[in-house]
C-alpha positions in Angstrom: 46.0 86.0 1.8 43.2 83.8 0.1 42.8 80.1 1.9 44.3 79.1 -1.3 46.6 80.4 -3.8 45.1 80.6 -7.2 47.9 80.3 -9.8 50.3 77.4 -9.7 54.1 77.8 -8.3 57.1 77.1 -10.3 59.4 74.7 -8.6 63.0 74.4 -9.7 64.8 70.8 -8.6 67.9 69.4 -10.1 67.4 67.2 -13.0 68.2 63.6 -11.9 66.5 60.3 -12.5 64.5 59.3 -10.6 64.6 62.6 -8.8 67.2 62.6 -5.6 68.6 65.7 -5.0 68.3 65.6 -0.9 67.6 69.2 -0.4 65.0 69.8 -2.8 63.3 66.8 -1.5 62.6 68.8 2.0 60.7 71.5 -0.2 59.1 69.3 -2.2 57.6 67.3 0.7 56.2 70.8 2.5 54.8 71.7 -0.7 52.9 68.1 -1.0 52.2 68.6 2.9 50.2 72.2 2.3 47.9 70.8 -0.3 50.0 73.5 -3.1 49.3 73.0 -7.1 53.2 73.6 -8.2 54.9 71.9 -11.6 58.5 71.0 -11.5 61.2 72.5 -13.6 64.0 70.2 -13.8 67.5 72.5 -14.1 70.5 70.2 -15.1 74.1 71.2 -12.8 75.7 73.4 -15.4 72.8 75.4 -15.7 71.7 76.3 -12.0 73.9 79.3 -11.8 72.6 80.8 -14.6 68.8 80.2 -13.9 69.0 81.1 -10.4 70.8 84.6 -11.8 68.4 84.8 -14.4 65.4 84.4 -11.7 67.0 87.1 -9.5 67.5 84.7 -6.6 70.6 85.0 -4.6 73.3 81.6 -4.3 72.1 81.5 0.1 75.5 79.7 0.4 79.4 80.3 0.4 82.1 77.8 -0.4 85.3 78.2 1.2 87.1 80.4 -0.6 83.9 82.9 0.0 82.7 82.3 -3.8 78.7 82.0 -4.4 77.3 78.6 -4.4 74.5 78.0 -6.6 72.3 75.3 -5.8 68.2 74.7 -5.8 65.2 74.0 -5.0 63.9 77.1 -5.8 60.1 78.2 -5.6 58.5 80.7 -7.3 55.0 81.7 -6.1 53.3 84.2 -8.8 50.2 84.8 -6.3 52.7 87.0 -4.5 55.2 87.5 -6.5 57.6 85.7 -4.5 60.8 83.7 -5.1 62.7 81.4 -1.9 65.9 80.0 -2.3 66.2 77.7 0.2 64.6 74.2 1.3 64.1 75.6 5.0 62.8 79.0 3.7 60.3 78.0 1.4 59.0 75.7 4.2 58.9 79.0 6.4 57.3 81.1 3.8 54.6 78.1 2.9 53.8 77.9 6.7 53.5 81.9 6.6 51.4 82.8 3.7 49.4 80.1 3.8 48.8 78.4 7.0 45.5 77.2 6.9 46.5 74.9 3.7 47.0 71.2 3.7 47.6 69.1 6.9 48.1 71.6 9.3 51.4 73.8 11.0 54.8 72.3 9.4 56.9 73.6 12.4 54.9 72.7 15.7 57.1 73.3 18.9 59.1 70.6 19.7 62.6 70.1 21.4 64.9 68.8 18.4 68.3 68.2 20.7 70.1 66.2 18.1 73.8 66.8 17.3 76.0 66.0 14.4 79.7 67.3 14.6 82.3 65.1 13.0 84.4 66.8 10.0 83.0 67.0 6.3 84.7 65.3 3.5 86.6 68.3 1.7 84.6 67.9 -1.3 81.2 68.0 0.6 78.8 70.8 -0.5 78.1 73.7 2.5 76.1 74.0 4.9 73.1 76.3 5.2 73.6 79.2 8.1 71.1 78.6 10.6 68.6 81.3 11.6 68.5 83.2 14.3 64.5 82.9 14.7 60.9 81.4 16.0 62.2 78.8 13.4 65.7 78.6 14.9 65.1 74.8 16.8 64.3 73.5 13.0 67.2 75.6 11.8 69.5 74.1 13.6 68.1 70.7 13.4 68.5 70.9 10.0 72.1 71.7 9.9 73.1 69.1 12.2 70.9 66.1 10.0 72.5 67.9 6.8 76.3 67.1 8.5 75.4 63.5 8.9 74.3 62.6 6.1 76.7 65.2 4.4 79.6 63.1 6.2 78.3 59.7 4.6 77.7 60.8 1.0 80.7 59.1 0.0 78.7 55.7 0.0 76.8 56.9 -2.8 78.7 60.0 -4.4 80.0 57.9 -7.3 76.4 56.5 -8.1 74.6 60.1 -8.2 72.3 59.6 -11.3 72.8 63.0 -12.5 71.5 63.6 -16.1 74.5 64.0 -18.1 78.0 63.8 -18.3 78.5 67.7 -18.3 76.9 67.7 -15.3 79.3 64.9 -13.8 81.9 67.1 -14.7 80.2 70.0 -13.3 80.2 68.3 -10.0 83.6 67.4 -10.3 84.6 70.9 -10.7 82.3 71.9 -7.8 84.4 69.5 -5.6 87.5 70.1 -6.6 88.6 66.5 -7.2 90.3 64.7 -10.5 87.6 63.0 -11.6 84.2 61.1 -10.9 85.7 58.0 -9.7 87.4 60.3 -6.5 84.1 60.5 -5.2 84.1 56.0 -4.6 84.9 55.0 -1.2 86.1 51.6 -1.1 87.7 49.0 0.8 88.3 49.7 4.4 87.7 53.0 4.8 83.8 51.9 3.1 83.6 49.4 5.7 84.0 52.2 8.4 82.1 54.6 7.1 79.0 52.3 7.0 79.6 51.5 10.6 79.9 55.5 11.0 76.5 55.5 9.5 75.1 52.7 11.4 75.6 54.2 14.4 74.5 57.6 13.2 70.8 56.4 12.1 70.7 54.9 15.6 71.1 58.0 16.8 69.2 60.0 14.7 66.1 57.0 15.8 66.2 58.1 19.1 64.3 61.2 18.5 61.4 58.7 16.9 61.2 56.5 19.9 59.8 59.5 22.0 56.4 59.2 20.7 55.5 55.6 19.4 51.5 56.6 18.5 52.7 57.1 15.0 55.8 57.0 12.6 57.2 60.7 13.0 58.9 62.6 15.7 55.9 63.4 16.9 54.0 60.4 17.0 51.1 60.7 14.6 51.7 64.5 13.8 53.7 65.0 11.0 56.7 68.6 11.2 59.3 69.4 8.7 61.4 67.8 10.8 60.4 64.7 9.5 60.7 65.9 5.9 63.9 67.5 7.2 65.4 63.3 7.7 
């Protein structure tokens, strides 16, 4: 592989504004972190299934009643003719084609012993399967930091600035719920779910109070783990 790719990637986010689809985020931030040229493609909800079937690419997750689900980032890398369909994937497969690139190795070995087990809402999207690999630490990480945050989304489901009504409605049929007002937590049960998440991020902060030289889990030395939180 050449130091640095020649032709520029194609990366597939879900059209919101601004941008904050959580996922896509983790991708986007390892592409920034290797130095990459890439231009965004912004896919609105209704159309992800059909894009990601049109590109060839896989749904990498199952919802409960074992039906595909179709989410992104996707990247599409023309210098090898390669298309990931996964935030923790195409961080692996930037790391292993081009390794040399940008600021360095995104997964350096580190002990990433954080748990998150409480219960999902029922309306929460899936989790990603972790691997079973030299990345498997991150894997797993990345699971666990996707159920706490997964288990708080509540506080901002309702205020998702998704692009459209049809794809407010899309996501309401994705969740199985009524309508987009299910998705507001109010009240009481909004009080104890920001305590929930209180005590979550402290947590979580534990792992950056290892190594105070810098702001990440490492100290100075920037991982996807970082870009993972």
């Amino acid at each position: 592989m050449s130091l640095k790719p020649s032709e520029t990637m194609d990366f597939y986010d879900i059209a919101m504004s601004p941008p904050s689809a959580v996922n896509p985020w983790k991708a986007r931030l390892a592409l920034n972190f290797k130095g990459v040229a890439y231009k965004t493609i912004w896919v609105s909800l209704p159309n992800i299934r059909q894009v990601r079937r049109g590109l060839g690419v896989p749904a990498c997750r199952k919802l409960a009643d074992g039906s595909d689900f179709y989410t992104l980032p996707i990247l599409v890398d023309p210098n090898t003719n390669s298309k990931i369909g996964d935030s923790l994937d195409i961080a692996v497969y930037l790391q292993k084609t081009y390794p040399a690139l940008g600021d360095g190795d995104l997964f350096p070995s580190q002990v990433l012993d954080y748990t998150y087990d409480e219960d999902l809402p029922p309306w929460a999207p899936p989790l990603s399967k972790p691997r079973e690999d030299e990345y498997a630490e991150y894997s797993k990480f990345n699971m666990h930091v996707d159920r706490a945050f997964s288990a708080h989304v509540g506080l901002v489901g309702s205020n998702l600035p998704l692009d459209s009504q049809e794809s407010k409605d899309e996501l309401v049929r994705r969740a199985g719920v009524k309508s987009w007002e299910d998705f507001e937590v109010k009240g009481e049960a909004r009080e104890k779910m920001i305590e929930s998440l209180r005590l979550m991020l402290v947590d979580l902060a534990k792992l950056f109070s290892r190594d105070t030289t810098g702001p990440f889990i490492l100290g100075k030395q920037a991982s996807h783990a970082d870009f993972i939180v």
